[in-house]
N, C-alpha and C positions, 0 to 999 in steps of 0.2 A: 226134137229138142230134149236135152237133157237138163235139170235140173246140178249145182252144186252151190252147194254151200261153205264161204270159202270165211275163215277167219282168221286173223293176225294178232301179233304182239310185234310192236317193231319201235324199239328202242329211239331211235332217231327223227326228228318234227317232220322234217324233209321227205324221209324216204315214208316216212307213212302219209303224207300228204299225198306224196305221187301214186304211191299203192291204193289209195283212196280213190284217188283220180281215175286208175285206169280199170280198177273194178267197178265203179260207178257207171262204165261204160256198158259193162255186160248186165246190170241188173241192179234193185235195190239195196241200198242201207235197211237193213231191219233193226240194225244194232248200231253200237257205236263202233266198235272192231269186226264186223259183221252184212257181207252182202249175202245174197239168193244170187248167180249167175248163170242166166239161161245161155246154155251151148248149143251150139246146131250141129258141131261134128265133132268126132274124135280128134281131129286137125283142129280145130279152133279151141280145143282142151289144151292140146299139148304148145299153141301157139301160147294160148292165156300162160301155160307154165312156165315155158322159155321169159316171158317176159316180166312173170313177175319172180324168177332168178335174175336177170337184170337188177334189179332193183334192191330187193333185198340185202341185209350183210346175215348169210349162213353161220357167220359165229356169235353174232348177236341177237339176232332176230327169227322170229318162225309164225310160218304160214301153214296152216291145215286146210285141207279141200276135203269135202265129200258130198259122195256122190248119190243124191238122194232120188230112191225111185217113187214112179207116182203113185203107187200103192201106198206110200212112205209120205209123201204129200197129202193124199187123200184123209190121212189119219192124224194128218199133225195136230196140234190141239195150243192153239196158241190164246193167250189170257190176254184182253187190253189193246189199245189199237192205237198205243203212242207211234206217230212216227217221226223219225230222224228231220230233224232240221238241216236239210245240207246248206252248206256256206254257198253264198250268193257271191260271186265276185263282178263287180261295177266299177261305172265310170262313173265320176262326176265332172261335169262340162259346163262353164259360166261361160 
């Protein structure tokens, strides 16, 4: 398992909704433009990339990865234990 740390600026409600969406999958919100995604392979890195170029618009938007070792973990030094409210989405059924 790899460790990356992936963060965004993306102009558009949409596309960062979806960008949202599908890193949400790989791992926590720590931040508000901000997951931790655990990878299990080089493959599942470069699948994560392909798809979040899918999504993105390259002249407006930008996404940073990196790739954090766990010596790097081990040492991180994080202040305060607010965590992200993610959006709940529901039904409501009368």
């Amino acid at each position: 398992m790899q460790l990356n740390v992936v963060t965004y600026d993306v102009s558009d409600d949409r596309r960062r909704e979806r960008l949202a969406t599908l890193l949400s999958g790989y791992g926590p919100r720590v931040q508000l433009s901000v997951f931790e995604c655990m990878l299990r392979s080089k493959d599942e890195l470069q699948d994560l990339r392909a798809k979040i170029r899918e999504i993105v618009d390259t002249q407006e938007d930008q996404v940073r990865m990196y790739n954090v070792s766990k010596e790097a973990m081990d040492q991180a030094y994080i202040i305060g234990a607010r965590e992200i409210e993610e959006r709940r989405d529901f039904w409501l059924i009368r």
